[in-house]
N, C-alpha and C positions, 0 to 999 in steps of 0.2 A: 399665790405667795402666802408661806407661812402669817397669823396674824398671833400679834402677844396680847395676853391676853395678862394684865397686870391686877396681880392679887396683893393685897395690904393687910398680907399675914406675916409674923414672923415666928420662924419654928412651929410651922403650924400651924397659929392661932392666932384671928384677927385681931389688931394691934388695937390699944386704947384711942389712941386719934386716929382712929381711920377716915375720918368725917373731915380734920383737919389739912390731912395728908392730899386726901384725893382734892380738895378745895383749892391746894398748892399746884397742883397739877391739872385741871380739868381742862384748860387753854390748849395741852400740848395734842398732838395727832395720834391719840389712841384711844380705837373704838370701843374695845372689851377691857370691862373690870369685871373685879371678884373680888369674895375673902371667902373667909371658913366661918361655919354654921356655930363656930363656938372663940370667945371672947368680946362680946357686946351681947347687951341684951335686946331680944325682939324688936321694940320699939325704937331703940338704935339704928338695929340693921335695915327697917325699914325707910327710915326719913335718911339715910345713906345712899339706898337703891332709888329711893324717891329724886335726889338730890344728880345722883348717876343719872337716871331719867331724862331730866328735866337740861342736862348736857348734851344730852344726843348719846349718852354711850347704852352700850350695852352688858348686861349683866348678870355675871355668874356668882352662883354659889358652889361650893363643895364639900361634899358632907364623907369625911373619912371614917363612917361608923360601918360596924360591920352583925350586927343583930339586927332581924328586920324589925323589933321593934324602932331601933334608933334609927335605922335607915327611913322609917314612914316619917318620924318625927321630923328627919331633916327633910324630907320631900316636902311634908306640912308646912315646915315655917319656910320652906322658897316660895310657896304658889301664897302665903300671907306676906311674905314679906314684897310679893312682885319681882321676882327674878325670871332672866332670859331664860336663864338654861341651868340645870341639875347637872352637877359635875360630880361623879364618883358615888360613891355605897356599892356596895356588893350588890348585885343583882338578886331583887328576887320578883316573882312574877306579882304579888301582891302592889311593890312598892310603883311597877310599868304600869300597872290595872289603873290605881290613883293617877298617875299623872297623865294618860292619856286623855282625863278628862279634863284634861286645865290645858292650859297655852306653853305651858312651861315646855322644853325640848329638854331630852335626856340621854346622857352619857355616864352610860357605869361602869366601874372598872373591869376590864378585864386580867386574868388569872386568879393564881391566890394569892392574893393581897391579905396582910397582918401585920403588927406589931403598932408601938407608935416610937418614934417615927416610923414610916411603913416602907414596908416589903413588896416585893413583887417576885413571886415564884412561879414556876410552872416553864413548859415549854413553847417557843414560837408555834408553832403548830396546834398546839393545845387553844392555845390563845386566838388563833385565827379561826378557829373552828364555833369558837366561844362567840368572835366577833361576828363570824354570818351569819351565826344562832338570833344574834340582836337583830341584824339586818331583817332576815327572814319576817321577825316578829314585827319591822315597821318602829324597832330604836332608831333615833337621832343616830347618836353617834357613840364611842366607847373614850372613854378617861386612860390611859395609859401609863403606869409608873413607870416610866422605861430606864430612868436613871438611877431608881430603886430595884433593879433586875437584881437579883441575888446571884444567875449563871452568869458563864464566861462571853465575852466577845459583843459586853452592851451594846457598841454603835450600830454594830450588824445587825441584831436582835432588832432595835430598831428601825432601823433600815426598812426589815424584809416587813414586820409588821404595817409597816406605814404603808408600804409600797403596795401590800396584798390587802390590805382591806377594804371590804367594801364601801365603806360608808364612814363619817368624818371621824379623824385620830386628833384627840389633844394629848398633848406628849407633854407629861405635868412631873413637876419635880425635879430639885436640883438640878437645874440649868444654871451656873452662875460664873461664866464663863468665855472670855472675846472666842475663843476655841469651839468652846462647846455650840455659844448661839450659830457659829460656823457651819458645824455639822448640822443642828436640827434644820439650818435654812437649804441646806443640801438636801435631806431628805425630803423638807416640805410638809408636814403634814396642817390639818385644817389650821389650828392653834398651838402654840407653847403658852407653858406659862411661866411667872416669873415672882417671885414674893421676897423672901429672905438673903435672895441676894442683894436686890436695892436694899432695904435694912441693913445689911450689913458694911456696904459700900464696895462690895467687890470689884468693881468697874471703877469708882473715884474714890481712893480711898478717904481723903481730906473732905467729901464733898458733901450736900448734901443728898434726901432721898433724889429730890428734882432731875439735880446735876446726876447721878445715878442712872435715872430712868432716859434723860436724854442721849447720853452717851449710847445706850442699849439702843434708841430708837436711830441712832446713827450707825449702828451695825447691821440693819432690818434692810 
């Protein structure tokens, strides 16, 4: 069964109380967090993942840069800051070299990914060929914009990639939706993820983040 894996970014960028948010929520039955490598500084994001830790949960970052300098940097501050697992940057063999040597597990994204907010191009095929290329090399798993897909007939698009790849799919990005979590739980893949829609209340609209996040764990 799909697992959500709940990020405390909004539009991207991890929120100012992220420390306070996740402190409201650490009680409820969700193993995986995250946020994004940018809005808290270092020493934030650490006594956060520390605090994640010390919950029992487990914890992702995601780094949506796309130069390997910035992609090293984000890999750098996940293995200082003690993160589970690397979620996204562009693939390059430099930034796999680094993290094979730490604990850290890794998922990059696959196709071509750009813009901010970001894109996802290319073809299923392309992508899957990309995805065994990971496999092959002994990656974790691959990151997935699949609701950012630029072509026609997204849920398919997803679908076929979930279903054909080797090895674990987080399907990240604009989910925010009783419909949508429907379909991703239909296809199944390792993780979704969820951020800016509890921010925004798409699920309760009067409610809070809490009442948000519960609601979604009642459609799981």
């Amino acid at each position: 069964m799909s697992e959500l894996i709940v990020m405390l970014t909004h539009n991207d960028v991890t929120v100012k109380d992220a420390q306070e948010v996740f402190e409201s929520c650490a009680d409820l039955p969700v193993k995986y967090w995250g946020f994004k490598d940018h809005g808290l500084e270092p020493a934030a994001m650490k006594k956060l993942v520390d605090t994640m830790k010390a919950a029992g949960k487990t914890t992702f970052l995601e780094v949506v840069s796309y130069t390997e300098e910035e992609c090293m940097r984000g890999a750098k501050l996940g293995v200082e800051c003690g993160f589970d697992y690397l979620l996204g940057t562009l693939y390059f063999d430099s930034v796999y070299e680094y993290v094979k040597t730490t604990s850290m597990k890794y998922c990059p994204f696959v196709g071509r990914v750009s813009q901010t907010p970001s894109i996802l191009e290319g073809t299923v095929e392309e992508m899957l060929a990309q995805e065994a290329d990971f496999a092959a090399k002994g990656i974790y798993g691959t990151d997935l914009l699949g609701y950012r897909y630029t072509g026609a007939n997204v849920n398919e698009f997803c679908k076929e990639f979930v279903a054909k790849a080797k090895h674990p799919v987080c399907l990240a990005g604009s989910i925010g939706s009783d419909e949508r979590v429907a379909i991703v739980k239909e296809m199944n893949p390792w993780t979704f993820t969820m951020g800016s829609a509890l921010f925004s209340k798409n699920f309760v609209k009067e409610g809070t983040f809490r009442e948000n996040l519960e609601y979604v764990i009642g459609l799981l």
